[in-house]
ZAVOFI-470968 format. One line per field, with one value per residue (C-alpha): x, y negated, z. Coordinates in steps of 0.05 Angstrom, whole numbers, plus 32768, in hexadecimal, padded with zeros to 4 digits. Layout:
N
px	[X:...]
py	[Y:...]
pz	[Z:...]
***
This chain:
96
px	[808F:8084:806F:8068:802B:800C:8026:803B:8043:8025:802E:8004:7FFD:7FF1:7FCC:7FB9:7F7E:7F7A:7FC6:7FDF:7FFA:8004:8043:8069:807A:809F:80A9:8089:8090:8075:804A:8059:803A:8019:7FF4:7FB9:7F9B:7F5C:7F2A:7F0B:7EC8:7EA2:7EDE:7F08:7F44:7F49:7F42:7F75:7FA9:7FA7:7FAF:7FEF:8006:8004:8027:8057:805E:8063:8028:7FDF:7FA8:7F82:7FBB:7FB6:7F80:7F6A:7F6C:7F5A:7F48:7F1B:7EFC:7F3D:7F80:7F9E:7F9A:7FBB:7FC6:7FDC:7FFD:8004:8037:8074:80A5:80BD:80FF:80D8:80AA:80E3:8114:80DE:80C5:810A:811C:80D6:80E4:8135]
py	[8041:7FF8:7FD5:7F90:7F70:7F2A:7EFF:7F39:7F8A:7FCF:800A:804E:8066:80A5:808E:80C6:80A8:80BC:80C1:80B6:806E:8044:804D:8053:809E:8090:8094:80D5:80DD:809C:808E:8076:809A:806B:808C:8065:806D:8055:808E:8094:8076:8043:8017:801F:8043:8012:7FD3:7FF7:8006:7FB9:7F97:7FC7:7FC1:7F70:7F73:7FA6:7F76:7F29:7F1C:7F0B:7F40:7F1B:7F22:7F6A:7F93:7FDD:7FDF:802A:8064:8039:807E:80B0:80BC:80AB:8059:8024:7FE5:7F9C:7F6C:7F2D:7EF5:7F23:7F34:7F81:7F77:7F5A:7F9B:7FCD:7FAB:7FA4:7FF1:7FFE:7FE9:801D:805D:8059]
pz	[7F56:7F5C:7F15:7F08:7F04:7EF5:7F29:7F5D:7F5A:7F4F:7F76:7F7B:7FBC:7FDF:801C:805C:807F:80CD:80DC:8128:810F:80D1:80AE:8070:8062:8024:7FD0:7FBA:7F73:7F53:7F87:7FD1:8010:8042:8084:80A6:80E7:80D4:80B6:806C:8084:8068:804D:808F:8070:803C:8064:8095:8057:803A:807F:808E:8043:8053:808D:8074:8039:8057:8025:803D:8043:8007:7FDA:7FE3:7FB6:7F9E:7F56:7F56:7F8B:7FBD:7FD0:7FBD:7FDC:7F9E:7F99:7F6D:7F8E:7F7A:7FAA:7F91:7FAE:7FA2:7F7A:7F6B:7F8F:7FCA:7FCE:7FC4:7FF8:802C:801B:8020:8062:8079:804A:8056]
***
């Protein structure tokens, strides 16, 4: 679920560190399933899940944060520069 958020979005994520390739699994319940290639080691994951998020996004890696869950699965993120409709046609076009 993507909520707005001062000046950009919200979404919970589901994120599987050590995956064969970054992608976009898709909406789970409220929260969206993102693999990373990188592994759960001293920040990698997370640095691994904002640069795909930015790509996956058109926004810049620094507009990209974890709000909650730098060391869980379970994260909150806010990505700033867009709009809700922005994030949920570009997730869109990935989940199908």
């Amino acid at each position: 679920m993507l909520l707005v958020s001062s000046g950009g979005v919200r979404v919970k994520l589901k994120v599987i560190p050590n995956a064969p390739r970054d992608e976009i699994v898709g909406w789970r319940g409220d929260a969206l399933t993102v693999k990373v290639a990188a592994p759960p080691v001293e920040g990698k994951a997370n640095r691994a899940l904002i640069k795909f998020l930015a790509e996956v996004l058109g926004v810049r890696p620094a507009e990209v944060s974890i709000l909650q869950g730098e060391t869980s699965r379970s994260k909150s993120v806010h990505i700033a520069g867009i709009s809700a409709a922005q994030a949920r046609q570009r997730l869109k076009q990935l989940t199908g």
